[in-house]
C-alpha positions as CSV (number, residue, x, y, z in Angstrom):
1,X,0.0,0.0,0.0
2,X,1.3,3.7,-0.9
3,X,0.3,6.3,1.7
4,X,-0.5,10.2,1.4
5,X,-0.6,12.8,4.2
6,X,-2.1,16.0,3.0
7,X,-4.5,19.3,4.7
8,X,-1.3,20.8,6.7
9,X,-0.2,24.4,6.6
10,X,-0.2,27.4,8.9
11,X,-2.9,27.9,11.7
12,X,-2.7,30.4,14.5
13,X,-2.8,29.2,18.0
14,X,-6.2,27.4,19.1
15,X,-7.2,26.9,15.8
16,X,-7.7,23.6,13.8
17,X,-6.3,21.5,10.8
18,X,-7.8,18.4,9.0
19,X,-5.0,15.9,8.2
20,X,-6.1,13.0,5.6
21,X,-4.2,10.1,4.8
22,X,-5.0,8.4,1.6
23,X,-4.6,5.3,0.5
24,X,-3.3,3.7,-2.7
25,X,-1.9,0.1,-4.3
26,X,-3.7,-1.4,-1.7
27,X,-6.9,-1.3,0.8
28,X,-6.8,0.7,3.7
29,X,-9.0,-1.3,5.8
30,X,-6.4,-4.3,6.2
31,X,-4.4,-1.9,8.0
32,X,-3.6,-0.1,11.1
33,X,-3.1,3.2,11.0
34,X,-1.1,5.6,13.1
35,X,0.1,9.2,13.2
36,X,3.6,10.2,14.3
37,X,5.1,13.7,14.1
38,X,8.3,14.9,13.9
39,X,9.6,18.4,15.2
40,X,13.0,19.8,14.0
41,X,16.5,18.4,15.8
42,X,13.4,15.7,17.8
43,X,12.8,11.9,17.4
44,X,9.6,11.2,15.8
45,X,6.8,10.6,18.5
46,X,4.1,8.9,18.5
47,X,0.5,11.0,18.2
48,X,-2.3,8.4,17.5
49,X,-3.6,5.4,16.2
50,X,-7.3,3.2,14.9
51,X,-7.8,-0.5,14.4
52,X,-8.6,-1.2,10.9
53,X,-12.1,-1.4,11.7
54,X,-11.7,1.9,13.2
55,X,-13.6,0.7,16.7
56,X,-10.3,1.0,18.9
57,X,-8.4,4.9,18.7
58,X,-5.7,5.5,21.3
59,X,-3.9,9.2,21.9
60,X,-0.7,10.4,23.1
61,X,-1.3,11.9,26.4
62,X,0.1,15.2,24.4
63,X,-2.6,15.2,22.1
64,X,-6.2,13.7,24.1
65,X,-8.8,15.6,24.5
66,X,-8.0,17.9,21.2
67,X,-7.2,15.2,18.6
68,X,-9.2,12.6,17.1
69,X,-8.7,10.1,14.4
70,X,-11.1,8.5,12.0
71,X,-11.5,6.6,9.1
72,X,-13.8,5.8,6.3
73,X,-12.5,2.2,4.9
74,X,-14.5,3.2,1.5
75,X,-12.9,5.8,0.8
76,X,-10.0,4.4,1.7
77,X,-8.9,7.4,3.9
78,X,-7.9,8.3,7.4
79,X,-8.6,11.7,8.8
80,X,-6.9,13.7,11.8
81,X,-9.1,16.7,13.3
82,X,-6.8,18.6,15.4
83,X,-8.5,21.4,17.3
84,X,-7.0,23.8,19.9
85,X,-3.6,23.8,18.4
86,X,-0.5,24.9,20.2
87,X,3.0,26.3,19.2
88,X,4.2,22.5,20.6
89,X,1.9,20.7,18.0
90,X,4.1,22.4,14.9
91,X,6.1,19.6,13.0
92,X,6.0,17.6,10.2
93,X,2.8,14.8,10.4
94,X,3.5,11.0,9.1
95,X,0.9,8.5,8.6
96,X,2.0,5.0,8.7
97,X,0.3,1.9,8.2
98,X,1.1,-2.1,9.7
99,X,-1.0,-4.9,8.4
100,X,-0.3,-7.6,11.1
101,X,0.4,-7.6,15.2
102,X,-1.2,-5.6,18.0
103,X,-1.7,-1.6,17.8
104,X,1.6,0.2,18.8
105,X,3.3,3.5,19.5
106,X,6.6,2.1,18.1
107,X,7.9,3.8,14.8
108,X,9.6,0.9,14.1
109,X,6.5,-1.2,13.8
110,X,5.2,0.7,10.7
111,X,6.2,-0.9,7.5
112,X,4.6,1.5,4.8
113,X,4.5,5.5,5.5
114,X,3.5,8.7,4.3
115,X,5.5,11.6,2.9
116,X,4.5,13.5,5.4
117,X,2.7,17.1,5.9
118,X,4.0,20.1,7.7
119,X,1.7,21.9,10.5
120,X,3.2,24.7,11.8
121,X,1.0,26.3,14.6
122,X,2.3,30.2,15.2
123,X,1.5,31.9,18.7
């Protein structure tokens, strides 16, 4: 499967950003899907993630409460709302996608990713 992150860009702080993940050469639903972000000279952290039947979501402690992930298997997307946006949410988003073993936070885990899409939250 072949993964695009789009709908970043430039938001003051406590406003909000729509991050989709599209899917290609391949179906979305036989996958787990999970955002990490990455801020310059950071690691890449771990932001959120949905089952592939999108019943089960789990958030960074960072992020709950203002994020939430979805998907729509027939379109073959997966959407990040991210309301009340702070300065410390600016980075570059990944989607990533794993087809087999238990939901994780681990980068490592993720076989197939995204290009990325920079969100850069100003104060």
């Amino acid at each position: 499967v072949q993964l695009q992150a789009s709908g970043g860009g430039l938001v003051q702080a406590g406003g909000s950003l729509r991050l989709s993940c599209a899917a290609s050469r391949g179906t979305l639903s036989n996958y787990i899907i999970a955002w990490f972000r990455q801020a310059p000279g950071k690691e890449r952290e771990f932001v959120s993630v949905i089952t592939k039947n999108g019943a089960g979501t789990y958030y960074a402690d960072s992020v709950k409460g203002r994020f939430t992930i979805s998907r729509d298997n027939a379109k073959n997307t997966v959407h990040l709302q991210m309301n009340s946006l702070k300065p410390e949410d600016t980075a570059v988003y990944y989607c990533a996608g794993k087809g087999l073993g238990p939901l994780t936070n681990a980068p490592a885990e993720y076989g197939y990713w995204g290009q990325g899409t920079q969100v850069t939250v100003s104060s």
